[in-house]
N, C-alpha and C positions, 0 to 999 in steps of 0.2 A: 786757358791760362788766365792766373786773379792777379792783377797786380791792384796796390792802394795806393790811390794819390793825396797829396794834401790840398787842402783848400788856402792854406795859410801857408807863404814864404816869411823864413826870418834871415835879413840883413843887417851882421852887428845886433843892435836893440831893437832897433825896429820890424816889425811885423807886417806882411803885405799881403789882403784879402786879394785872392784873384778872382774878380769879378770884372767882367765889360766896363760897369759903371769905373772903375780906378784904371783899370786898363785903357781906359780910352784917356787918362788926362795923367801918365806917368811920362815923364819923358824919354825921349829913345835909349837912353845909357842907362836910365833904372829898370827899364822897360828890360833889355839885353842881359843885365845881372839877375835881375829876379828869374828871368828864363834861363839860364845857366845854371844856376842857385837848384832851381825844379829840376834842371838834367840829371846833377848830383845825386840828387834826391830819388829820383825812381830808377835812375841809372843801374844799379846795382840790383834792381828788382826784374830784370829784362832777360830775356833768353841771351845765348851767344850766338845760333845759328840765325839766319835770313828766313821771314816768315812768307809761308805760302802764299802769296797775293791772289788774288783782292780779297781783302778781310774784312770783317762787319766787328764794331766795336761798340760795346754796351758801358753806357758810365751809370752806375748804381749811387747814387746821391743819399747818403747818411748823415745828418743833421742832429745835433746835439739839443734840440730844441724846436717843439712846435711852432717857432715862429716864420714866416711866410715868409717863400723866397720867390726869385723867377727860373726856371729850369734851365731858360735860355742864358741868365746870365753871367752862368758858368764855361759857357761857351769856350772862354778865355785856358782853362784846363786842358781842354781837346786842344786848343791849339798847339797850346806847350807840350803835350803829351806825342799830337803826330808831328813834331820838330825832331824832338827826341827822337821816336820813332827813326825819321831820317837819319838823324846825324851819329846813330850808332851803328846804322849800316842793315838795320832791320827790313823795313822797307826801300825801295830806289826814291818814290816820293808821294807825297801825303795830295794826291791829285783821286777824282776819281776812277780813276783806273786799277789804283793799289789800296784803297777806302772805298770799298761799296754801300758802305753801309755807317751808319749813328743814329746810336739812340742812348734818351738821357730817362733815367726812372727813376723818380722818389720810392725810396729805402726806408723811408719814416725816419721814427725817433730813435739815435742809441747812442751810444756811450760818448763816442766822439766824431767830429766835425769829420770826413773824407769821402772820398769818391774811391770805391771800388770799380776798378776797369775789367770785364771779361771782353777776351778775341778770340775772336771767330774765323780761323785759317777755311782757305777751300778747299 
């Protein structure tokens, strides 16, 4: 299963890079909208049924631009992604018991800024 995520929430006009580095200095109520906002967003890109536990999840980093990033500092994706996960009823919870597995792999250069997520049921 491919789902694409965004690297970029938009509230109203403004636009919110989800990286650690902003992530650690949004306050808890923008902090809460912008992760809501991301459920919307891949929500509809999710199976219906409950996935086989424990899964291994691949985030495939696609950048618009040679220019240098941290792998790690996407981090904040995974997060939003295994919430979601949760709160749609997919997984029971994003502990390692139902997440065995993460890995992040630069994609190189293409057309536009996203992370390709592939899972790996058991």
């Amino acid at each position: 299963m491919r789902i694409e995520l965004p690297l970029r929430i938009w509230l109203g006009k403004r636009s919110y890079s989800l990286t650690l580095n902003n992530y650690r200095n949004w306050h808890y109520h923008l902090s809460n909208k912008i992760k809501h906002e991301f459920e919307k967003i891949v929500g509809y890109q999710l199976p219906k049924q409950q996935l086989s536990t424990p899964i291994q999840i691949t985030y495939e980093i696609h950048k618009s631009t040679k220019r240098r990033y941290d792998l790690d500092n996407l981090v904040v994706v995974a997060k939003f992604f295994h919430d979601t996960l949760v709160s749609k009823g997919l997984i029971e919870d994003d502990s390692n018991t139902y997440i065995s597995g993460i890995s992040f792999i630069d994609a190189g250069v293409g057309k536009n800024d996203k992370i390709v997520v592939t899972i790996k049921e058991s």
